[in-house]
C-alpha positions in Angstrom: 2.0 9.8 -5.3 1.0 12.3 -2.5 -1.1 11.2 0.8 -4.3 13.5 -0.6 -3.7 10.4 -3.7 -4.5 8.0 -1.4 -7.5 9.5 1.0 -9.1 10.0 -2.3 -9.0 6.2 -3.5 -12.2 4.2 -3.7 -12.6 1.7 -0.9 -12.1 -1.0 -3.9 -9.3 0.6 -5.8 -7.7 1.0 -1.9 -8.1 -2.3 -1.5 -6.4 -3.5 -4.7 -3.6 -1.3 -4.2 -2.9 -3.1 -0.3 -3.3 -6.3 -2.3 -0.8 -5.6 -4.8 1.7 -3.7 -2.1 1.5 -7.0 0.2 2.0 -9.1 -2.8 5.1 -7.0 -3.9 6.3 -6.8 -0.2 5.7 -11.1 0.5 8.2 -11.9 -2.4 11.6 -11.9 -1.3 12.7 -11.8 -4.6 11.4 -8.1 -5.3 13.2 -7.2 -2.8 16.8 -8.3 -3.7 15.5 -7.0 -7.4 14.9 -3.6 -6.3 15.2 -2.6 -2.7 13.9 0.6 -3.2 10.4 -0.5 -4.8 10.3 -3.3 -2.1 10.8 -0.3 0.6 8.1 2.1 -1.1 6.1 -0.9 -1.4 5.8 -1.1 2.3 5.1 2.5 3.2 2.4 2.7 0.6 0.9 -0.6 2.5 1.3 0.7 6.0 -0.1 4.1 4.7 -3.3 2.5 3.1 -4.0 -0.1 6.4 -4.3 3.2 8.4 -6.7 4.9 5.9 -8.4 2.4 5.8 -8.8 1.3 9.6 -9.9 5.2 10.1 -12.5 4.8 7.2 -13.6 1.8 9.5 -14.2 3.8 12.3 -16.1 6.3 10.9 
């Protein structure tokens, strides 16, 4: 996935991907499973709160 991926999201589709980030990132089961998706899980949710914070302020 590149950052342009991202910008380019819908606000909806944006939102569902912070839902399902947060989800993956609240179970601490994921993240014993595989620390890796747990990890990319959390910079794809920090990414998508600033995107959409800036679309906020626009």
């Amino acid at each position: 996935m590149e950052l342009q991926d991202l910008y380019e999201l819908s606000q909806g589709d944006l939102d569902l991907l912070m839902a399902e980030t947060a989800e993956i990132r609240s179970d601490p089961e994921n993240r014993a499973r595989s620390h890796g998706r747990w990890c990319t899980a959390g910079y794809v949710l920090e990414l998508s709160r600033i995107i959409d914070t800036r679309r906020l302020n626009e």
